[in-house]
N, C-alpha and C positions, 0 to 999 in steps of 0.2 A: 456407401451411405456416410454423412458428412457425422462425425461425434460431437455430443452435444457441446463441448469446447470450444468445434470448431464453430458452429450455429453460433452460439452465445458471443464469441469473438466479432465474426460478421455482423452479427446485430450489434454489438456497441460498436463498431466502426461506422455503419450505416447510421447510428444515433450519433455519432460526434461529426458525420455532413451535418445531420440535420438542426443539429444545434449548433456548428459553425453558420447554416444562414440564419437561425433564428436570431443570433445575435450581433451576425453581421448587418441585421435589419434595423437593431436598436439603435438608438442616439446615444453612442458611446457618450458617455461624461453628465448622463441625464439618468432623469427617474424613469423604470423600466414598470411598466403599469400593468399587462398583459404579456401572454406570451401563448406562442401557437401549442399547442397540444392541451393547455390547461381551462378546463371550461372559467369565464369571467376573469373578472380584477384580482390579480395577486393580492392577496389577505395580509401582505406584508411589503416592506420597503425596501424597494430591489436599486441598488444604482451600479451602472457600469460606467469605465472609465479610463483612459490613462495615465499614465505618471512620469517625466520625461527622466531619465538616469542616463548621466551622459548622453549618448549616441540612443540610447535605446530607450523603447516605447513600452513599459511595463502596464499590459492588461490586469484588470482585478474586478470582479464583481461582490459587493460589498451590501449585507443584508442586515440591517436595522435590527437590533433587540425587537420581538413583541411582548418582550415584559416590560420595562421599566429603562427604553435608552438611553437618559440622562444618568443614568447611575449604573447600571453594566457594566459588566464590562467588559472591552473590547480584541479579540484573539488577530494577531497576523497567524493565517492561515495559511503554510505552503506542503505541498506534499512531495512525495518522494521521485524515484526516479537514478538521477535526479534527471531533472526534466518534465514529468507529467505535469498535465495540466490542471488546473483549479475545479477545473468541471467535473473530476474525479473527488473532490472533496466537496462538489457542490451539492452533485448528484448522485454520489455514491456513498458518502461517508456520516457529516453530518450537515449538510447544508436540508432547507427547508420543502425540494421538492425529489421525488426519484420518479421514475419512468417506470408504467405502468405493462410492465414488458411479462408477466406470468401468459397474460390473455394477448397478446400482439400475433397479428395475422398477416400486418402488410398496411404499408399507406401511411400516416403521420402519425409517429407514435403520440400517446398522453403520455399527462402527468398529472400529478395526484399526491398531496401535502403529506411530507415525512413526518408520522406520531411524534418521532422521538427527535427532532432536529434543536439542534444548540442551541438554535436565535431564539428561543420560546426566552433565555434567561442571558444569551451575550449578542451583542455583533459580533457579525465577523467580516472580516476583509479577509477573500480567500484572490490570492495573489498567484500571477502567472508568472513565478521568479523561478531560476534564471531567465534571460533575456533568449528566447528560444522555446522556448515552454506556451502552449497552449496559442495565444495572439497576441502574446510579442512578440516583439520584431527591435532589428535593428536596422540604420542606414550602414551600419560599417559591417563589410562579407566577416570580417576575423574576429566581433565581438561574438560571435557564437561558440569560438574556444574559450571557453569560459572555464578558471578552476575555483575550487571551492570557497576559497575565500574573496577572488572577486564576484562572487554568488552574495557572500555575505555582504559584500562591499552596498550591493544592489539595493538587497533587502534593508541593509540600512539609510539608507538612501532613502528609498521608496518611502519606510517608514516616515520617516520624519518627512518627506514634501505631503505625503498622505494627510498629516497630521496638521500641519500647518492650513491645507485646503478645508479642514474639517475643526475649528477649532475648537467646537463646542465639546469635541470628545478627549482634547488634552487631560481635564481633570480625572477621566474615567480608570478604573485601572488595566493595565496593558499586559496581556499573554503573550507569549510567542507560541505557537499551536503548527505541531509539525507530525509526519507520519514516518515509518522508512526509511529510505537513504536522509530525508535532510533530520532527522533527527541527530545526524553529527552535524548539520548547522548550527543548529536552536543554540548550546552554550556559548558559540561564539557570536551570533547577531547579538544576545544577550549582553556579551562581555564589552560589545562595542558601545553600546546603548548605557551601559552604566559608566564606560568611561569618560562619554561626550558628553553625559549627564553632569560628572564629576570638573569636567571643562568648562562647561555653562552652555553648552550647546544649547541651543532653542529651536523647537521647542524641547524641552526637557519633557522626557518620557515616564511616566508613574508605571515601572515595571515591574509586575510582581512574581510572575514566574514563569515557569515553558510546562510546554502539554505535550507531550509525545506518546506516539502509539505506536509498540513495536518498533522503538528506534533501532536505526543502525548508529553506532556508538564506535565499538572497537573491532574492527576487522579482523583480528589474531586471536582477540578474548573470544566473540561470535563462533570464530572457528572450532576452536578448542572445546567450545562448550557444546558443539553439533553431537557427539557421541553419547556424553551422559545425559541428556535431554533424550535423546532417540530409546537406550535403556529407562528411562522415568515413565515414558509414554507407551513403555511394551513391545516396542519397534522391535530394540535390539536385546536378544536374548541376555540371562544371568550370566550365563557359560563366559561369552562373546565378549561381553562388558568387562568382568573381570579377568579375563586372559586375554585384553585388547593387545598386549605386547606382542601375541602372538600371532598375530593378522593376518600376517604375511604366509604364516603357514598352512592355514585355515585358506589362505587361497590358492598356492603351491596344491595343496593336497586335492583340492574339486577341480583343479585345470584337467581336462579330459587325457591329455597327452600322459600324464603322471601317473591317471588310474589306467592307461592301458597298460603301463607300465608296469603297476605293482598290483594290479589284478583286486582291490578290494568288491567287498559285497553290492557296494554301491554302483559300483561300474556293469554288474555283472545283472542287478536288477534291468538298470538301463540295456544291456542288451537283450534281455529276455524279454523286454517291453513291456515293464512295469513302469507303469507311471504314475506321477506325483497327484494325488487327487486334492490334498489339500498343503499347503504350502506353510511352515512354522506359522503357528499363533501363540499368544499367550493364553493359559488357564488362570483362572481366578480362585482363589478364597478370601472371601472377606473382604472383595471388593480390589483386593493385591492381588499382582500378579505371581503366580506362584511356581511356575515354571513355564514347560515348551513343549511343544507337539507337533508331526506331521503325521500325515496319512497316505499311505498309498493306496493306489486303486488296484482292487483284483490281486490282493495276496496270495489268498486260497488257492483260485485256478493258476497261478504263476507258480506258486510252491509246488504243484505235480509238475510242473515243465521242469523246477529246477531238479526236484529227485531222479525225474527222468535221463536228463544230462549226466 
């Protein structure tokens, strides 16, 4: 039987066909008015589009404030990956509709207006950056090795041709709105965008800061910090936490070869077939964790086997 991981995977694969023809259907670069699964006229201002950079064709579907457009203001949207596509930020995060997938049985999924979606008080241009991401494309086979700064090269790009085609939204003020891996973008499109500013670049962008959720930032720092985050949250025991120097030992000693070797009680549970019924957790007081526990199963009847012996 499939786990529901695996279910839930298959059905968003099966949803991003379904939304690859939905908006393979659209008039890219036009107002998108309806859309198949959603009963009636989208309630808000949907436009899809491309943007040329270079050699490549960068996708973006771009949703109108329904507060107040003229004065919003407006987020470049890209997610993580890097790579994934925008329709993960459209439809999963905080764009204005998600997929009605609790009750899905088969057939063309719905869709059904997100309470809590951002465009209620910004636009956003949620962006299919880099050039491989989502529906772009490129005509040259090698711009899809792409590294992270000609990533940012793109998004800067993008930005401003964006901005130039839209110019009513120059004066609004400007987010950069990132999730995950491209959260080690965001400070450099940032730094590039204040520099051009600084040059006279036009159009000159009104930037005011970056949004990130759960970025990835520092790859050594993140690491380092995986152990005392794991102790915060209960994972990793007191003991464990403050004698981490000792790791090494603590796994020498449970390697099975070691304890045939040196005969502990734990080896000998194991052969008498005692088994683990419930696996370390933390205990509480006061809402803290306050130490560790496991449990085995069938002490009692195991303890006459072992007197027996």
């Amino acid at each position: 039987m499939a786990s529901k991981y695996t279910v839930r995977f298959s059905f968003f694969c099966f949803l991003s066909v379904f939304v690859f023809t939905l908006f393979r259907n659209a008039d890219c670069g036009s107002i998108v008015r309806t859309l198949p699964g959603f009963p009636g006229v989208l309630p808000f201002k949907l436009e899809t589009g491309y943007v040329s950079v270079g050699n490549s064709e960068l996708f973006y579907l771009f949703v109108e404030s329904q507060g107040n457009p003229e004065v919003d203001p407006v987020l470049y949207y890209i997610v993580g990956g890097p790579g994934c596509a925008a329709l993960n930020g459209f439809l999963f995060q905080t764009g204005p509709l998600q997929f009605d997938d609790a009750y899905y049985t088969g057939g063309l999924p719905t869709l059904h207006l997100y309470p809590y979606t951002w465009t209620k008080s910004a636009s956003i241009i949620f962006a299919d950056v880099p050039v491989g991401s989502g529906y772009s494309y490129s005509t040259n086979a090698s711009d899809y090795s792409i590294s992270d700064l000609e990533s940012v090269n793109q998004s800067h790009v993008f930005i401003r041709k964006w901005l130039s085609e839209h110019p009513q939204f120059i004066p609004n003020r400007f987010f950069i709105a990132t999730d995950s891996y491209s959260g080690i973008l965001a400070p450099i499109i940032a730094q590039r965008i204040l520099d051009d500013n600084e040059a006279g670049e036009e159009p000159s962008i009104n930037l005011v800061g970056i949004i990130s959720g759960s970025p990835h930032t520092d790859g050594e720092l993140e690491g380092n910090d995986k152990v005392p985050l794991a102790h915060q949250l209960g994972i990793l025991s007191k003991s464990l936490y403050e004698n981490f120097p000792y790791l090494l030992s603590v796994v020498w000693a449970n390697d099975i070869s070691v304890q045939r070797a040196l005969c502990p009680r734990e080896y000998w549970l194991s052969e008498l077939g005692i088994s683990l019924d419930e696996d370390w957790r933390p205990w509480y007081v006061g809402g803290q964790v306050a130490g560790d526990q496991v449990t085995l199963y069938g002490m009692e009847r195991k303890a006459e086997k072992l007197r027996d012996v």
